[in-house]
C-alpha positions in Angstrom: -15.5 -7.4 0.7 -14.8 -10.3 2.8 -12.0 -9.5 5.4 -10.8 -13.2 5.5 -10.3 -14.0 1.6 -6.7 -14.1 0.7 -5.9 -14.2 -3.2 -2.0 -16.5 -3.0 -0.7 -15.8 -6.3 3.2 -17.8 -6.8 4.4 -20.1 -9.2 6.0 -22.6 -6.8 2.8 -24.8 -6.0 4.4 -26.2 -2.9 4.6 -22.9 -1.1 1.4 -22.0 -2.3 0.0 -25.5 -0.5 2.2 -24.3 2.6 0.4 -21.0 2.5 -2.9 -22.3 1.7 -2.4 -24.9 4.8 -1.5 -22.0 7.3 -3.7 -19.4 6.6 -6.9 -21.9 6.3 -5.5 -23.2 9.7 -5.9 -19.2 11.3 -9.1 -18.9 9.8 -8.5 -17.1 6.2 -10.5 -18.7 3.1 -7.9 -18.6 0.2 -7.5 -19.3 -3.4 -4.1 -20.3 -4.6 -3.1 -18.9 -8.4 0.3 -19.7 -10.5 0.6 -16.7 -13.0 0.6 -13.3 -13.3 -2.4 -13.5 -15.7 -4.8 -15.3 -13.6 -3.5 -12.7 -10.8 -4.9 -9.7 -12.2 -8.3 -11.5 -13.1 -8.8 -13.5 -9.5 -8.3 -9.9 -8.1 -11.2 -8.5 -9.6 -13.3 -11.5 -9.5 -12.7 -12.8 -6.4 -12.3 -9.3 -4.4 -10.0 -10.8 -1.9 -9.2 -9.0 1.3 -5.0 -9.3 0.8 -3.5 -10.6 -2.2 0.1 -12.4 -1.6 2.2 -11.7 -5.0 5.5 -13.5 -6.1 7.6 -11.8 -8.2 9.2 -14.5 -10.1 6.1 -15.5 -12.2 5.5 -16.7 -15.4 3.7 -14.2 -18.3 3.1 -11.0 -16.3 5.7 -10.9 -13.5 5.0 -9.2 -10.3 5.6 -5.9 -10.9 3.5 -6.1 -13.9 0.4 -7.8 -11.9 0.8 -5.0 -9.6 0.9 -2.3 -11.9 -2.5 -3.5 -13.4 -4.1 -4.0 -10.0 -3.2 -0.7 -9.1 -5.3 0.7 -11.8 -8.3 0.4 -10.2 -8.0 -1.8 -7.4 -7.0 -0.6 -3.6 -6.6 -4.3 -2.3 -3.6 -4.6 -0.2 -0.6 -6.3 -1.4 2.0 -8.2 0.0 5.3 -8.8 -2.7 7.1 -12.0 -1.9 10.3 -12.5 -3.7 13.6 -14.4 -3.0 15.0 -11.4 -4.3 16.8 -8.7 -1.7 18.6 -6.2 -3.5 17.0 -2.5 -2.2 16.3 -1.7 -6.0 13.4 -4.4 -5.5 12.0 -2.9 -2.3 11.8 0.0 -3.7 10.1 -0.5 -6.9 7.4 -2.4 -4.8 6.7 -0.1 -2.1 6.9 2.7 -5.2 3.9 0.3 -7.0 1.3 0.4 -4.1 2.4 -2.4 -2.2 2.0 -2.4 1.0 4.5 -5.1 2.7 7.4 -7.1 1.4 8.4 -10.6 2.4 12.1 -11.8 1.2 12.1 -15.5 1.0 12.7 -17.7 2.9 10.5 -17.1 5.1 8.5 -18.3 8.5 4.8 -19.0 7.8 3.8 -18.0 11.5 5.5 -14.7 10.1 3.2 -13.9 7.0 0.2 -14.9 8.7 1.4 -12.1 11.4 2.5 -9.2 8.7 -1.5 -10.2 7.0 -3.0 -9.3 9.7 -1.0 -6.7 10.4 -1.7 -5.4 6.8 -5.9 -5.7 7.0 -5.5 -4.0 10.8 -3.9 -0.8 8.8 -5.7 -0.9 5.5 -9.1 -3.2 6.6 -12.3 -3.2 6.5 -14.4 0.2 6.9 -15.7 -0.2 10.3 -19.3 1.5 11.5 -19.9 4.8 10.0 -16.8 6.5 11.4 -15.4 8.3 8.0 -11.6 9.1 7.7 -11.5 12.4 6.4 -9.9 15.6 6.8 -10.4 19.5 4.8 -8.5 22.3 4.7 -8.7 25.3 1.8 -9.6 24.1 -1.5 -8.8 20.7 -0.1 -10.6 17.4 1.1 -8.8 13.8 1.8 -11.3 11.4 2.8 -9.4 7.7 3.1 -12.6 6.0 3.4 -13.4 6.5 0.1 -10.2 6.9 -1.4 -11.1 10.2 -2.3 -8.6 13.4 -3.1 -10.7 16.4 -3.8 -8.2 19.3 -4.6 -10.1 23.3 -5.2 -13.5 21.5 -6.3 -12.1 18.3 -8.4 -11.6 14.7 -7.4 -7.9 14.1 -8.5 -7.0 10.4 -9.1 -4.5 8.9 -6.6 -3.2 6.1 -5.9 -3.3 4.3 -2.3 0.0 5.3 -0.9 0.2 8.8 -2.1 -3.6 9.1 0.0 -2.6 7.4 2.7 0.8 9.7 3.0 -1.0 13.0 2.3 -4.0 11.8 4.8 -1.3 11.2 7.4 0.4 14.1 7.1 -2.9 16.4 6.6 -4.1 14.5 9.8 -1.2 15.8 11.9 -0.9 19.6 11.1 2.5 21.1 11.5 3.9 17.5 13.0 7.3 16.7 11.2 8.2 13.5 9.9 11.3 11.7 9.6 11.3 9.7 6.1 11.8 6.4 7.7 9.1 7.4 10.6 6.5 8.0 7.3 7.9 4.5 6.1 6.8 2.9 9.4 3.8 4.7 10.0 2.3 4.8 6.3 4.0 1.7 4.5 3.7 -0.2 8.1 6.9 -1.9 8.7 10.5 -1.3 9.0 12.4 -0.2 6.1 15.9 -0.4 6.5 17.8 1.1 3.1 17.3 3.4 0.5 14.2 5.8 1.5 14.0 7.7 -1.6 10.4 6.1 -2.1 8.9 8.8 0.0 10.6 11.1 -1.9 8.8 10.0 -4.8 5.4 10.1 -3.7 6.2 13.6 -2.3 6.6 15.0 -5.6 3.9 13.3 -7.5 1.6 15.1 -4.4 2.9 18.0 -4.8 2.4 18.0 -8.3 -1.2 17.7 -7.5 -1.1 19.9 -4.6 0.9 23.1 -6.3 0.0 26.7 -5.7 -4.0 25.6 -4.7 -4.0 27.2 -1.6 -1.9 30.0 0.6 -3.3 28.3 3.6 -1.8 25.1 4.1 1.3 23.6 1.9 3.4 20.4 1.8 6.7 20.9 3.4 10.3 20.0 3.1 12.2 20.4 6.7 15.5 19.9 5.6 17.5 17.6 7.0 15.2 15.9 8.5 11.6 15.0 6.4 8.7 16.5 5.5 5.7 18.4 7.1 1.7 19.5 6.3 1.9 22.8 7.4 -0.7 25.4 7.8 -1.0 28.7 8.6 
């Protein structure tokens, strides 16, 4: 994967052109699309590093394009919507996306929260592996990889990257919004029921595998891997 290809999928051509402009200016190769169906198909063709996604779109809205990226693609994803409400940010972060840009917006900004995004999610560097094992239990985040007592488990991108995190820091608590920061990567101000979410689908996973090690509720404050 090329770590400079940047899929820009929104229906407004102008900003596309305005995105295209700036990014191509930092460096980025891009390819601008205008619907939700030639979203999904650019994505696998063109294996882009980042993939921009407007909500508003015609045929397949965003949520929809992101659904069926998700399926089998890890690529990050950035939502842009001139939408606000929490309920939006929410549902995104809750898809597998990975930032969320509320237009209107600066340019200089998005070409900041990219990079940003490839820094946290980017390219496999040298040989160095991300993974960690306990009991019955092996995350490895270079591959993507959940291996729970024997079997690879299919999960997606933010539930691995939240379980790594937490696996990676033993007995550490974690506020909600601290997980938000550190694992979503940016500042989520409302509603933090999204971690909640993927906290249960884990555990779901997770249940009664092991006595050694367990995923933990500290109530009142967030959540812990502990292990004994």
């Amino acid at each position: 994967m090329d770590n400079s290809k940047i899929l820009i999928v929104d229906d407004d051509r102008n900003i596309g052109e305005l995105l295209r402009l700036y990014l191509e200016k930092d460096g980025f190769e891009t390819r601008t699309v205008y619907d939700g169906e030639s979203a999904v198909k650019e994505a696998h063709s063109y294996k882009p590093a980042l993939i921009l996604l407007d909500i508003m779109l015609p045929g397949l809205d965003g949520w929809q394009v992101c659904r069926e990226i998700r399926k089998d693609l890890t690529v990050p994803i950035i939502m842009l919507t001139a939408k606000g409400e929490t309920f939006d940010r929410i549902l995104g972060l809750e898809l597998g996306a990975d930032d969320y840009i509320v237009k209107p917006f600066d340019t200089k900004e998005v070409v900041a929260r990219i990079k940003a995004v490839l820094r946290r999610t980017g390219v496999k560097e040298k040989s160095a592996v991300k993974e960690v094992s306990y009991d019955k239990l092996t995350i490895n985040l270079t591959n993507y990889e959940l291996t729970v007592d024997g079997k690879q488990i299919d999960t997606p991108p933010k539930e691995m990257e939240l379980i790594y995190h937490l696996a990676s820091n033993p007995n550490r608590v974690y506020t909600r919004d601290q997980l938000l920061d550190e694992v979503w990567g940016f500042d989520y101000y409302g509603d933090s029921r999204t971690v909640d979410v993927h906290v249960k689908r884990l555990r779901e996973k997770l249940e009664n595998v092991s006595d050694q090690w367990s995923l933990k509720t500290v109530w009142g404050v967030g959540y812990k891997f502990e292990v004994k």
